[in-house]
Predicted model as a PDB file, atoms N, CA, C, CB and O in Angstrom, pLDDT in the B-factor column:
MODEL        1                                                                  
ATOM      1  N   UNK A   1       0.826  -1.182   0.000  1.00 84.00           N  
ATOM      2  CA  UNK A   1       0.000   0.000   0.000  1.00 84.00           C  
ATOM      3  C   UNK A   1       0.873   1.250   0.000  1.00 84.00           C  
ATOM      4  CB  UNK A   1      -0.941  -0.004   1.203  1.00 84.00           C  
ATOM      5  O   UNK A   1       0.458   2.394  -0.182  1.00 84.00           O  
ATOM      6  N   UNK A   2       2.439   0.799   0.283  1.00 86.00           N  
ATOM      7  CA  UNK A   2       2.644   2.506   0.723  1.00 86.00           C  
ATOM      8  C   UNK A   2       3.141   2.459  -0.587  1.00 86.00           C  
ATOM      9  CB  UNK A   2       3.782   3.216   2.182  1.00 86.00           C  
ATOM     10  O   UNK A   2       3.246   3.654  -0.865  1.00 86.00           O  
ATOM     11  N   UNK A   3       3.523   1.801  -1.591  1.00 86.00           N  
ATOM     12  CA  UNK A   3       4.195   2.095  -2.420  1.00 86.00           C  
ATOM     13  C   UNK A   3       3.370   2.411  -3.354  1.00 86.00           C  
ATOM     14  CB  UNK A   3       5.029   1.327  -2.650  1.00 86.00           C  
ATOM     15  O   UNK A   3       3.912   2.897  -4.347  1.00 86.00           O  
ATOM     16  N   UNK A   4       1.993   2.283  -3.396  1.00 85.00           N  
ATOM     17  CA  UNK A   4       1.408   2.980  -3.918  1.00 85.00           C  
ATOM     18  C   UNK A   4       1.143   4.074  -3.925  1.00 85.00           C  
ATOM     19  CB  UNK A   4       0.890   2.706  -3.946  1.00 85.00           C  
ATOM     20  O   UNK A   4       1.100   4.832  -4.894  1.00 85.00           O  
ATOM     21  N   UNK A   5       0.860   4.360  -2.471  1.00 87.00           N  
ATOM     22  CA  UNK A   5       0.545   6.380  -2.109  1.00 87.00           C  
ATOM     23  C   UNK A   5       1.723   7.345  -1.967  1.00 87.00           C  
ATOM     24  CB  UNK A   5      -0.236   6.732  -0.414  1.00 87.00           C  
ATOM     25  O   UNK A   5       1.623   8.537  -1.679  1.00 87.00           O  
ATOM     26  N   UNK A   6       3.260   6.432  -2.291  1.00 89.00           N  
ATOM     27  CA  UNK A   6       4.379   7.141  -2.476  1.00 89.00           C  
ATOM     28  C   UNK A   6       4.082   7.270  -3.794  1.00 89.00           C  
ATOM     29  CB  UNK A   6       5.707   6.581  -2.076  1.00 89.00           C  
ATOM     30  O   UNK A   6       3.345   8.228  -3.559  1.00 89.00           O  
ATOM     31  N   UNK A   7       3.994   7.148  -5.059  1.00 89.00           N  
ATOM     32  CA  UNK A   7       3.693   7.580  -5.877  1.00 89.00           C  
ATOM     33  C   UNK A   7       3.205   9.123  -6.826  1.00 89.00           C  
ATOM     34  CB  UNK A   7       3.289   6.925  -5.681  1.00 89.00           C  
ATOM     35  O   UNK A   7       2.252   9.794  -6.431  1.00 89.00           O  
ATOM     36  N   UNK A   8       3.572   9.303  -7.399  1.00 87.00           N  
ATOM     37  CA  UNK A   8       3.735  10.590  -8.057  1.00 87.00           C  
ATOM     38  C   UNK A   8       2.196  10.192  -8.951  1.00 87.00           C  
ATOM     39  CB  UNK A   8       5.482  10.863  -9.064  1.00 87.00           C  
ATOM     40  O   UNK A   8       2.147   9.231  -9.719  1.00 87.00           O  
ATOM     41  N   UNK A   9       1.098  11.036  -8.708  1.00 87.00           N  
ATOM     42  CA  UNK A   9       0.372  10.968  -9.860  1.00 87.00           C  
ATOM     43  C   UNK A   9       0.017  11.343 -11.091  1.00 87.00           C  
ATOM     44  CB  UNK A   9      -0.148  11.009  -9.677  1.00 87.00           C  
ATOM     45  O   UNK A   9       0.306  12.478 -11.469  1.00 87.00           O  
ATOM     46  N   UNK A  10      -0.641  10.493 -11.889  1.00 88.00           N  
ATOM     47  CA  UNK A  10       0.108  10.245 -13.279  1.00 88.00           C  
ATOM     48  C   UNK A  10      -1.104  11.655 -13.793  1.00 88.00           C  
ATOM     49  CB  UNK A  10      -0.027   8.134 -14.231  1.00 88.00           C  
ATOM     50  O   UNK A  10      -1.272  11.862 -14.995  1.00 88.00           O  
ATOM     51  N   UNK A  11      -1.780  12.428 -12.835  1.00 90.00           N  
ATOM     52  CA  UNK A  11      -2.581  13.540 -13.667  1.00 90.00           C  
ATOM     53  C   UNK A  11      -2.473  14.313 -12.425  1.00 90.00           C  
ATOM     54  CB  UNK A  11      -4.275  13.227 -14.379  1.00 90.00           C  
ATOM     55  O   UNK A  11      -2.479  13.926 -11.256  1.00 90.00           O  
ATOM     56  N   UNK A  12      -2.363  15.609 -12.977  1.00 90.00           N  
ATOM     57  CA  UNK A  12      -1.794  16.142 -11.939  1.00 90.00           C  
ATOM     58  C   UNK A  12      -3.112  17.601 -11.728  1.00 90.00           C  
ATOM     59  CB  UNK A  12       0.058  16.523 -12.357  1.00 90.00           C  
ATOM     60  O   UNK A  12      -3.284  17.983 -12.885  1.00 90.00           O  
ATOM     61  N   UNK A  13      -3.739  18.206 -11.076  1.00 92.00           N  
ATOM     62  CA  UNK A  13      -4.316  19.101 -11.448  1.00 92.00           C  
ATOM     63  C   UNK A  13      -3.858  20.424 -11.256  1.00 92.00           C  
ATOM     64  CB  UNK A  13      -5.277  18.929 -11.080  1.00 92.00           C  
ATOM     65  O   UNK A  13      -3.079  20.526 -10.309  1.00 92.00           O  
ATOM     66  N   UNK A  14      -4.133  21.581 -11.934  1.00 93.00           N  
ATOM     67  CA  UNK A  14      -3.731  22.542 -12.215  1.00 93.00           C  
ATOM     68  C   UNK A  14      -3.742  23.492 -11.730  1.00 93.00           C  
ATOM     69  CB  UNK A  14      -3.923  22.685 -12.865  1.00 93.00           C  
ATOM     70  O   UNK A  14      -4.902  23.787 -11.438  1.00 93.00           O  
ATOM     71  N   UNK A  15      -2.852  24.430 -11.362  1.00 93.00           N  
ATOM     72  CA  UNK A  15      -2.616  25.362 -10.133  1.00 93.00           C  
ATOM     73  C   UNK A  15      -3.843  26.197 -10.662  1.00 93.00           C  
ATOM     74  CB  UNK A  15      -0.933  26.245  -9.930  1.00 93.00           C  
ATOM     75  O   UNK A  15      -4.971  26.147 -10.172  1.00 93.00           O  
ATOM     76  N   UNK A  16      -3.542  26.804 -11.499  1.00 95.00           N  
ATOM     77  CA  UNK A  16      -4.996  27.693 -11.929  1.00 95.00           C  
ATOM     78  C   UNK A  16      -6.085  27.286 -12.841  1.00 95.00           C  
ATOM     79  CB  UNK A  16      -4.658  28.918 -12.590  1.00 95.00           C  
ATOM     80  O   UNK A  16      -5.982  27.813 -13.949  1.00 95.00           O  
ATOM     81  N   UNK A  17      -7.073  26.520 -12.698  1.00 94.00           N  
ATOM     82  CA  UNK A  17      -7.833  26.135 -13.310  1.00 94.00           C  
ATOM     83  C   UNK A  17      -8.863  26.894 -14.269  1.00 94.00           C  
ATOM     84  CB  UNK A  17      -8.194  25.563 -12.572  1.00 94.00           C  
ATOM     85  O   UNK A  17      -9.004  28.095 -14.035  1.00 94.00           O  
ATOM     86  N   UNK A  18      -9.428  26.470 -15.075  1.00 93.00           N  
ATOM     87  CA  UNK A  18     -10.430  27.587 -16.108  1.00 93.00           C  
ATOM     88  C   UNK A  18     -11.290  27.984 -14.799  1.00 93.00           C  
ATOM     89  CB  UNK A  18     -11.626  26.725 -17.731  1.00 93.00           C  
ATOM     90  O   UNK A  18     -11.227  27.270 -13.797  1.00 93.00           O  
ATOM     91  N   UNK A  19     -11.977  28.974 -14.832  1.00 92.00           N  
ATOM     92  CA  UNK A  19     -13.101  28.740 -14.226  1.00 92.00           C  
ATOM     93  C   UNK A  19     -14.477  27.923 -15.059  1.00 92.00           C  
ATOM     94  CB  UNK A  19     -13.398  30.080 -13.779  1.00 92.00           C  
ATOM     95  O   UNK A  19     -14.413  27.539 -16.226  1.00 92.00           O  
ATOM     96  N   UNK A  20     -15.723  27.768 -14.137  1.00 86.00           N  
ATOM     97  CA  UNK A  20     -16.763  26.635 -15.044  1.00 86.00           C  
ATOM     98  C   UNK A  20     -17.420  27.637 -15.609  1.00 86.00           C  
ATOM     99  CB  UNK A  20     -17.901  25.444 -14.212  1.00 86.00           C  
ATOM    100  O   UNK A  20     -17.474  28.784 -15.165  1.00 86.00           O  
ATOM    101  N   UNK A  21     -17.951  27.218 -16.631  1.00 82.00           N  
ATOM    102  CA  UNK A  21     -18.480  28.067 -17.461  1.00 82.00           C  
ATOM    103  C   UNK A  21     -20.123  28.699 -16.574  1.00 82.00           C  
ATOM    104  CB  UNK A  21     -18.637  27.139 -19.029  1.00 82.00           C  
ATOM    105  O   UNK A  21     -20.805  28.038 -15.791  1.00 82.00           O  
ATOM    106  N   UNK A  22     -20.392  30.219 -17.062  1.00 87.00           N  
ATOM    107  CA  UNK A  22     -21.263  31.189 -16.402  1.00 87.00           C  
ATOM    108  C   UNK A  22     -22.785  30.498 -16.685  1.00 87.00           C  
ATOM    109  CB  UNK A  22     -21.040  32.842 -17.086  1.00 87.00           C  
ATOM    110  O   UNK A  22     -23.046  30.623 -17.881  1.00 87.00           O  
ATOM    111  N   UNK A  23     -23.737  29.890 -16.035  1.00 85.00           N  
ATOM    112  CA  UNK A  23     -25.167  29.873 -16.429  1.00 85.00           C  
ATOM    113  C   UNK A  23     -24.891  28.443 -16.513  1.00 85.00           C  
ATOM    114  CB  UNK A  23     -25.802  30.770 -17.802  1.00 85.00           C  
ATOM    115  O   UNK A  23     -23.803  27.910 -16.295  1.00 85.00           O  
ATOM    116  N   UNK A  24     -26.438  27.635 -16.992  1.00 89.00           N  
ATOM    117  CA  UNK A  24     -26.349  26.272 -17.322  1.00 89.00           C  
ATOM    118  C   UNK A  24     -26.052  26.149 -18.164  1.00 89.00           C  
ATOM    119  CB  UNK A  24     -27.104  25.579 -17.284  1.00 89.00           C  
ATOM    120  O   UNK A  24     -26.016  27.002 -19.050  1.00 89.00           O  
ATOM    121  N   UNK A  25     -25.655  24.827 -18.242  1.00 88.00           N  
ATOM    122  CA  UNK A  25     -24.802  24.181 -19.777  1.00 88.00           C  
ATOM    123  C   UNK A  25     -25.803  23.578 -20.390  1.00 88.00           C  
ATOM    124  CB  UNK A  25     -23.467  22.942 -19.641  1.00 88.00           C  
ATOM    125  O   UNK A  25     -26.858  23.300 -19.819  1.00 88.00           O  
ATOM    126  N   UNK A  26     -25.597  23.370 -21.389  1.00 91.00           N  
ATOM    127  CA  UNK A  26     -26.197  21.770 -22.188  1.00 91.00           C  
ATOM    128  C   UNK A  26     -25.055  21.138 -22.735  1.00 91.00           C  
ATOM    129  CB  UNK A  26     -27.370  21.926 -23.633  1.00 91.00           C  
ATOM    130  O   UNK A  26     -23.957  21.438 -23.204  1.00 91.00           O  
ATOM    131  N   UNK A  27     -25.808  20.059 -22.467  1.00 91.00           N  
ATOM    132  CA  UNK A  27     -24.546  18.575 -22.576  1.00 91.00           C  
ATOM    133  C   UNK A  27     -25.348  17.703 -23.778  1.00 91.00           C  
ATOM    134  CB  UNK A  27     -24.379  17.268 -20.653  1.00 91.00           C  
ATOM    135  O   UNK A  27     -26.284  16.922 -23.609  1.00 91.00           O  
ATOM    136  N   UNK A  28     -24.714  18.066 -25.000  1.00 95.00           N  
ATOM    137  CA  UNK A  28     -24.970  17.162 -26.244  1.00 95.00           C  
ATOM    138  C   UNK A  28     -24.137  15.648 -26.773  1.00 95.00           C  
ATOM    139  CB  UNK A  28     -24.747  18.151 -27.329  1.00 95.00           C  
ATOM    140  O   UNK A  28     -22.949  15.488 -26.494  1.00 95.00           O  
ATOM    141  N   UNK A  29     -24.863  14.680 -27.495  1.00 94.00           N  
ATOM    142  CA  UNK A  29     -23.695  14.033 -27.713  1.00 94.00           C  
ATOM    143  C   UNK A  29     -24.991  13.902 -29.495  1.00 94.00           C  
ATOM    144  CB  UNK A  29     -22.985  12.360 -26.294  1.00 94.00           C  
ATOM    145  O   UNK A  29     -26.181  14.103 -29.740  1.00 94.00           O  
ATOM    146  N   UNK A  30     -23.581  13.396 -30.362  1.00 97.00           N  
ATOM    147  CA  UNK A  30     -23.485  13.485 -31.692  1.00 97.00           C  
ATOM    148  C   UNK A  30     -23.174  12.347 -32.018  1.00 97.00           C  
ATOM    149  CB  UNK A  30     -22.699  14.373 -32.192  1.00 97.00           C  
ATOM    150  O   UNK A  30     -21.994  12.163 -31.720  1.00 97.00           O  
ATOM    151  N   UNK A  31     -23.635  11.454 -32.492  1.00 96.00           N  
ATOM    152  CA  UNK A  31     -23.152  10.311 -33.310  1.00 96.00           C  
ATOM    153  C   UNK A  31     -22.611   9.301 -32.823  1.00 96.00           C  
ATOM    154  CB  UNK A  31     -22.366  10.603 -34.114  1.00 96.00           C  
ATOM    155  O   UNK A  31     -21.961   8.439 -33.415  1.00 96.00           O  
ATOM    156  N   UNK A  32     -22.994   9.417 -31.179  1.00 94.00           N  
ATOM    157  CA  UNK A  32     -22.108   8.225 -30.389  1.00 94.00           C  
ATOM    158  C   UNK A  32     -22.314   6.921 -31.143  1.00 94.00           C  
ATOM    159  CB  UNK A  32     -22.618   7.959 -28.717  1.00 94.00           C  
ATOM    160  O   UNK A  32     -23.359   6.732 -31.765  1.00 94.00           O  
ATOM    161  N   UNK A  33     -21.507   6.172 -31.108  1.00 93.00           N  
ATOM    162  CA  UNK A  33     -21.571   4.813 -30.814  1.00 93.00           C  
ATOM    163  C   UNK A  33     -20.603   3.725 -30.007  1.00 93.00           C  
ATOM    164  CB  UNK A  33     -21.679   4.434 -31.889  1.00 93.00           C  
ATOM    165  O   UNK A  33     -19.376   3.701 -30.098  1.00 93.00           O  
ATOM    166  N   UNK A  34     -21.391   2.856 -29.222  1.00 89.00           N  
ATOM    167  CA  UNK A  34     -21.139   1.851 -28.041  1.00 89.00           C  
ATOM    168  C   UNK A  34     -20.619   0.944 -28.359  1.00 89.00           C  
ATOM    169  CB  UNK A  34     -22.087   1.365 -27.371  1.00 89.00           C  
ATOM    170  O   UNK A  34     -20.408   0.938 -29.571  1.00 89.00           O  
ATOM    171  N   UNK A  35     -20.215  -0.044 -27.754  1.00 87.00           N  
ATOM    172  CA  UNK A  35     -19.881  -1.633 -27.791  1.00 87.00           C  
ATOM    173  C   UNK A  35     -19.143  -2.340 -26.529  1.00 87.00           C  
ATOM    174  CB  UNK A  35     -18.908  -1.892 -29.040  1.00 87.00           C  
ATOM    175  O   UNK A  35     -18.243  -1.741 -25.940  1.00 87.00           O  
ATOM    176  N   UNK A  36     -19.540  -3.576 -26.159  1.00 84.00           N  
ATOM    177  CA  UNK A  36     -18.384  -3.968 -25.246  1.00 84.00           C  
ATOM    178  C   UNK A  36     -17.550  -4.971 -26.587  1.00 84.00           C  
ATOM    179  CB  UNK A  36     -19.019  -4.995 -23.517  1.00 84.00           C  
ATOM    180  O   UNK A  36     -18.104  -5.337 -27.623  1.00 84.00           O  
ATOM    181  N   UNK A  37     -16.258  -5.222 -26.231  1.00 87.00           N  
ATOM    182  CA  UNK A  37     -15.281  -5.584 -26.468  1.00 87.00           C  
ATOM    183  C   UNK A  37     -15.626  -6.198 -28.517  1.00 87.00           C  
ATOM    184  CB  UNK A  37     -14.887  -6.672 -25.072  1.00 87.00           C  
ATOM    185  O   UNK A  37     -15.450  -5.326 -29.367  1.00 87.00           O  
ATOM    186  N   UNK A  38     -15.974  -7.315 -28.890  1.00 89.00           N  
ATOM    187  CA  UNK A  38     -16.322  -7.212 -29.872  1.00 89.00           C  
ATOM    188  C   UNK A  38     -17.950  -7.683 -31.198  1.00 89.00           C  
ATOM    189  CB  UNK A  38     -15.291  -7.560 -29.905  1.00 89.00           C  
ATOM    190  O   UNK A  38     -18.258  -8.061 -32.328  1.00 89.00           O  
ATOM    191  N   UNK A  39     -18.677  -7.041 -29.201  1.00 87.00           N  
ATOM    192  CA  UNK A  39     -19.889  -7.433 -29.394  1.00 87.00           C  
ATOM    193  C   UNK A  39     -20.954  -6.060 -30.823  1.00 87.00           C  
ATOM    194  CB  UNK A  39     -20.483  -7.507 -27.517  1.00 87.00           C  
ATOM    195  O   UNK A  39     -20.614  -5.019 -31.385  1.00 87.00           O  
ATOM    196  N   UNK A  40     -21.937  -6.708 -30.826  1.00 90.00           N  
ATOM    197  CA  UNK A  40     -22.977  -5.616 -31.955  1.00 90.00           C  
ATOM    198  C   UNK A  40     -23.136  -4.244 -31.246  1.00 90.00           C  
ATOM    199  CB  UNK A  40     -24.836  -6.272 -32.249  1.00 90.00           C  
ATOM    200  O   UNK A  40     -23.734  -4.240 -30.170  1.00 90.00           O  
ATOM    201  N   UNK A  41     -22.734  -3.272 -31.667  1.00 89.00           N  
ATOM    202  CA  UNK A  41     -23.252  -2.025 -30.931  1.00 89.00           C  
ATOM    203  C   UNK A  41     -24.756  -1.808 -29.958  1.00 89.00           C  
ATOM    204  CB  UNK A  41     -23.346  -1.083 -32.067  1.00 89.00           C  
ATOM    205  O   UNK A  41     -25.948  -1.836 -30.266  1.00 89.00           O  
ATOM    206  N   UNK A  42     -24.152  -1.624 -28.885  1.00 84.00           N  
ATOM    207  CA  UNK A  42     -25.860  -1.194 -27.999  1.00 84.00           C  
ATOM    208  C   UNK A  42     -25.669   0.356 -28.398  1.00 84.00           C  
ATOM    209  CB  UNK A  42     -26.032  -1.488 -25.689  1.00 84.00           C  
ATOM    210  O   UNK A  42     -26.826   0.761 -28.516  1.00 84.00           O  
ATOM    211  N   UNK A  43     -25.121   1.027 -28.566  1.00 85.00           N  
ATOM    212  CA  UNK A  43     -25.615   2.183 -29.195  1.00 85.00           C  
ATOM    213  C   UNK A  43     -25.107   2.849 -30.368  1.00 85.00           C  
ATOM    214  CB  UNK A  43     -25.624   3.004 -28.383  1.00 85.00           C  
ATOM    215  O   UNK A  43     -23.908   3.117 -30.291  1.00 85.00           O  
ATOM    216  N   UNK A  44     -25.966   3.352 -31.943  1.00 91.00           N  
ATOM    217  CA  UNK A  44     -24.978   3.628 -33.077  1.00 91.00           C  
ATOM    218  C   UNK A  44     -25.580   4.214 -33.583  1.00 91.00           C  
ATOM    219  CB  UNK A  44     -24.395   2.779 -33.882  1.00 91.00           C  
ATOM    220  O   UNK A  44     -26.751   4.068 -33.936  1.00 91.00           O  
ATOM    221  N   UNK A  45     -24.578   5.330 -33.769  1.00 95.00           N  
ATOM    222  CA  UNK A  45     -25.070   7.129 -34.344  1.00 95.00           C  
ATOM    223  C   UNK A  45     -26.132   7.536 -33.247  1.00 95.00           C  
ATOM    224  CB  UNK A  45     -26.060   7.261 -36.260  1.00 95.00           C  
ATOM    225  O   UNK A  45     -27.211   8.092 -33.454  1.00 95.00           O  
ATOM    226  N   UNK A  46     -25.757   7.258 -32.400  1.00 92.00           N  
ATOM    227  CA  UNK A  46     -26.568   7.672 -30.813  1.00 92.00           C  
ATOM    228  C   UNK A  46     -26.605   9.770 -31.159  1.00 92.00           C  
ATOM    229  CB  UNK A  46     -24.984   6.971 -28.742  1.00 92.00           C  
ATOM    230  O   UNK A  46     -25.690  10.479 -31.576  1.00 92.00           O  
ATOM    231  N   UNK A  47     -27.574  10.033 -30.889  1.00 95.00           N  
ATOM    232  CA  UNK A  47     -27.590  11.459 -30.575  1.00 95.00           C  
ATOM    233  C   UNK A  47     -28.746  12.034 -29.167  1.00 95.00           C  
ATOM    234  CB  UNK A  47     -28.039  12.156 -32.114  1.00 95.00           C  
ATOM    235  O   UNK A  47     -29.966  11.866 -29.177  1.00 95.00           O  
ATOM    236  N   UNK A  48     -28.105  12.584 -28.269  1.00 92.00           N  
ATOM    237  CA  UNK A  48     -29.046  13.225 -27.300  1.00 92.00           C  
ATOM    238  C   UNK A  48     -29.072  14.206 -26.983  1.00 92.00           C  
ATOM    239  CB  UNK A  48     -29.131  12.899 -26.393  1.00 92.00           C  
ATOM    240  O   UNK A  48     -27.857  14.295 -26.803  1.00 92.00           O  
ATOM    241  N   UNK A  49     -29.534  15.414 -26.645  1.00 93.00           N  
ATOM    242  CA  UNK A  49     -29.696  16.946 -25.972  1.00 93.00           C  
ATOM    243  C   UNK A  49     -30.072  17.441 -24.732  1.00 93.00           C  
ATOM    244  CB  UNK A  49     -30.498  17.580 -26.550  1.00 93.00           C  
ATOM    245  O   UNK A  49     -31.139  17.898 -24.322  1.00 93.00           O  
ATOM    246  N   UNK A  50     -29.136  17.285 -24.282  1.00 92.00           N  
ATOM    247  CA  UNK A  50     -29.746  17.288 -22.509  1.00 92.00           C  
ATOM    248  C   UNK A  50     -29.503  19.055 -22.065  1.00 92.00           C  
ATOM    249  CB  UNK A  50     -28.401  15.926 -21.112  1.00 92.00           C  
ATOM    250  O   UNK A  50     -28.486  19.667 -21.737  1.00 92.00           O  
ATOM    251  N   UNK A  51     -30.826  19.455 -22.221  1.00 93.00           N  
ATOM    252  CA  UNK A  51     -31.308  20.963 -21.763  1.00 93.00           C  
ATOM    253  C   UNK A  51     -30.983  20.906 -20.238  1.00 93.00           C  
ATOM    254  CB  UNK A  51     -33.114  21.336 -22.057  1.00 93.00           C  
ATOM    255  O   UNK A  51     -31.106  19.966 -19.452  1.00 93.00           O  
ATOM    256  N   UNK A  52     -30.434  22.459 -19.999  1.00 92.00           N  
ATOM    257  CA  UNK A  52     -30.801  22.447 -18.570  1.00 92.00           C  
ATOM    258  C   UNK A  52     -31.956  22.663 -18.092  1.00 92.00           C  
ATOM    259  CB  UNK A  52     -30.202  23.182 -17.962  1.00 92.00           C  
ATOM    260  O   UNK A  52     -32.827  23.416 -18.528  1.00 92.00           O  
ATOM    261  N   UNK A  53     -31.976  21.605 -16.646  1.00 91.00           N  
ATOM    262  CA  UNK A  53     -33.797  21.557 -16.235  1.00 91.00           C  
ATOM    263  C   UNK A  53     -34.306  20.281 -17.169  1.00 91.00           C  
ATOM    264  CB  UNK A  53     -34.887  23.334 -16.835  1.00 91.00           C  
ATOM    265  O   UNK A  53     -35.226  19.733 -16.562  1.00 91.00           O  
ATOM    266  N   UNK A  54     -34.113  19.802 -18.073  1.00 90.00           N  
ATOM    267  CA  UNK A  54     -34.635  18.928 -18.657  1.00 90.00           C  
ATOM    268  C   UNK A  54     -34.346  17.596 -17.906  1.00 90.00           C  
ATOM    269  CB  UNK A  54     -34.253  19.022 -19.947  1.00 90.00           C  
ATOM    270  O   UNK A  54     -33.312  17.536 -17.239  1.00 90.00           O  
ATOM    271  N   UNK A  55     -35.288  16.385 -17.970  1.00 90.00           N  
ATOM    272  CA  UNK A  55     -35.359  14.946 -17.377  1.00 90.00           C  
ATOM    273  C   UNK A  55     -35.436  14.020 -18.193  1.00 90.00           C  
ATOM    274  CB  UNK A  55     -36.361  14.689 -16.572  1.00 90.00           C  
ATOM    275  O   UNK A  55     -36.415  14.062 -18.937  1.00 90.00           O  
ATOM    276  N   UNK A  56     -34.840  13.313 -18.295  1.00 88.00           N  
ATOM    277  CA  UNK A  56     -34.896  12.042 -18.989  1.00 88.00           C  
ATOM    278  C   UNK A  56     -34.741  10.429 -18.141  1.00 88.00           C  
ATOM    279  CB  UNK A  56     -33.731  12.227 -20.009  1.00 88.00           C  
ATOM    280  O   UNK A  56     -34.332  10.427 -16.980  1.00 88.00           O  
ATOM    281  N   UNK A  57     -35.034   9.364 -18.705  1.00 91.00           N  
ATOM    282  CA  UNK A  57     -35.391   8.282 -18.020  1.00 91.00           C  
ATOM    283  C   UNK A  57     -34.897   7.101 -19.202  1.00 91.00           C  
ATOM    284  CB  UNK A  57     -37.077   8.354 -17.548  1.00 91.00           C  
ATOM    285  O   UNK A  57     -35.547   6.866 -20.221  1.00 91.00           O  
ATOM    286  N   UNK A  58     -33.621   6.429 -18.831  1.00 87.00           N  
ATOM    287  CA  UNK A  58     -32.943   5.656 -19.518  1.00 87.00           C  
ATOM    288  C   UNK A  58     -33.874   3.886 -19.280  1.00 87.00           C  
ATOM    289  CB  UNK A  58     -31.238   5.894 -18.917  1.00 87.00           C  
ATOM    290  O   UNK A  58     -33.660   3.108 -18.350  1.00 87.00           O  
ATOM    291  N   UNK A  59     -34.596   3.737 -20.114  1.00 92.00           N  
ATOM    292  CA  UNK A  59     -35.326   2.295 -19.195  1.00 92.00           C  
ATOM    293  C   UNK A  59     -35.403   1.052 -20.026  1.00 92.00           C  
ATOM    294  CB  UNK A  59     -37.063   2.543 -18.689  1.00 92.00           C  
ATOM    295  O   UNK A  59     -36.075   1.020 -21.057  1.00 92.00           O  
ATOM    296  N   UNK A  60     -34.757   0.086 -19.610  1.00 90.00           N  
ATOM    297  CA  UNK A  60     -34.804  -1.377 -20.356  1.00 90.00           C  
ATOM    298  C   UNK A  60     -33.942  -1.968 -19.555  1.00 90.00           C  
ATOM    299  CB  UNK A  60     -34.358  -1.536 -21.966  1.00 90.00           C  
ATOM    300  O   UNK A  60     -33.470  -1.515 -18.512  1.00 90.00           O  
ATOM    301  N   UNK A  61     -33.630  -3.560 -20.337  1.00 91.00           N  
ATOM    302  CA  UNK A  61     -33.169  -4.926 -19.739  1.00 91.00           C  
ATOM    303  C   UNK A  61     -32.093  -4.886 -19.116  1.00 91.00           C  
ATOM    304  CB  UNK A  61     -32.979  -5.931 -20.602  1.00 91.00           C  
ATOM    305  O   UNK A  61     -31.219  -4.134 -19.548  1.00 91.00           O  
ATOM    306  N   UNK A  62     -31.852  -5.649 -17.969  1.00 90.00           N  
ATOM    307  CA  UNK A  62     -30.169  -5.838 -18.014  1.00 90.00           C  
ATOM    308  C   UNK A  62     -29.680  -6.004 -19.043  1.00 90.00           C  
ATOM    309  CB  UNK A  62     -29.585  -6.854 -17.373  1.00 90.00           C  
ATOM    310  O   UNK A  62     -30.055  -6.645 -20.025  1.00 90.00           O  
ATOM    311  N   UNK A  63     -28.560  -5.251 -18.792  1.00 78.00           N  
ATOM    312  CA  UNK A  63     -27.622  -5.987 -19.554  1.00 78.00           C  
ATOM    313  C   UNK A  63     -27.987  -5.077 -21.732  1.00 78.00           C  
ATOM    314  CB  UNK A  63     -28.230  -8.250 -19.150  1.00 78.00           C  
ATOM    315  O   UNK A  63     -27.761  -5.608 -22.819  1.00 78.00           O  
ATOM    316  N   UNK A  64     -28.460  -3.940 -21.480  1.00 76.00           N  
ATOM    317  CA  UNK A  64     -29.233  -3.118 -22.092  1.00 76.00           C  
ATOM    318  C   UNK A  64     -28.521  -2.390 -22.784  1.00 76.00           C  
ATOM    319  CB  UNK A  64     -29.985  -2.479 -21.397  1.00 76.00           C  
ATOM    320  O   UNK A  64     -28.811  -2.254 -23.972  1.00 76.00           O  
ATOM    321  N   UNK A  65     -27.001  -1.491 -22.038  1.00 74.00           N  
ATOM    322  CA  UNK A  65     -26.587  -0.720 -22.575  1.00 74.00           C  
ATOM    323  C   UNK A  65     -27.089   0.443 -21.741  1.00 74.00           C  
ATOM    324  CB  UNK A  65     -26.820  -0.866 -23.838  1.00 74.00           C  
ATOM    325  O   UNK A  65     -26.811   1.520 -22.268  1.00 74.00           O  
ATOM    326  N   UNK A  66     -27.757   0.544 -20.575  1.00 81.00           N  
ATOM    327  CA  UNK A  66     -28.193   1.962 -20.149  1.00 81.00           C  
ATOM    328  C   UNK A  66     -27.045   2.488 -19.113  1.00 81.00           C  
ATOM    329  CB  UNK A  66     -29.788   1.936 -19.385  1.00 81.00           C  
ATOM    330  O   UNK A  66     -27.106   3.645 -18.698  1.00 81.00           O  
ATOM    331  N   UNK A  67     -26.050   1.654 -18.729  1.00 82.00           N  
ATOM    332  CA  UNK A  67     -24.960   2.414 -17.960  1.00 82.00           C  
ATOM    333  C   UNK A  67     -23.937   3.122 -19.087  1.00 82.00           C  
ATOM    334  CB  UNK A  67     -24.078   1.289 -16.911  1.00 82.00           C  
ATOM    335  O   UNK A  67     -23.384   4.218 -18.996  1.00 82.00           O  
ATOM    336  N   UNK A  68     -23.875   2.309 -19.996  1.00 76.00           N  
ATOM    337  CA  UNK A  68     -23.083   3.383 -21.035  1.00 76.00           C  
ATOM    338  C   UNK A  68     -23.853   4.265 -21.894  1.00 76.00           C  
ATOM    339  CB  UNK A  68     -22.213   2.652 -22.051  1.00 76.00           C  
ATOM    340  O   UNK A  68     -23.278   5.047 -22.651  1.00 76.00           O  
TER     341      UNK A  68                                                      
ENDMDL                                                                          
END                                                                             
């Protein structure tokens, strides 16, 4: 264990950081697409728009694809 927390880490964060951007954001994604290792895509040309204040509800099977 100690030779782990002697360790130098491999990302270091930054004395002066950006500040976060002013007001709410929106968080878009464009054309995603998913897969585990060299299975059929659970998600392809994925696109979503997540407004601020907006709710959404990811819902289906295990094993679905809704954690990625």
């Amino acid at each position: 264990m100690l030779e782990l927390t002697d360790r130098e880490p491999g990302i270091v964060d930054p004395s002066d950081p950006a500040p976060p951007p002013h007001g709410p954001a929106t968080v878009a994604l464009e054309g995603v697409t998913a897969r585990y290792a060299n299975e059929p895509p659970i998600l392809e040309a994925f696109d979503l728009t997540l407004s601020p204040g907006a709710r959404i509800a990811l819902v289906g099977p295990s094993g679905s694809g809704k954690t990625t």
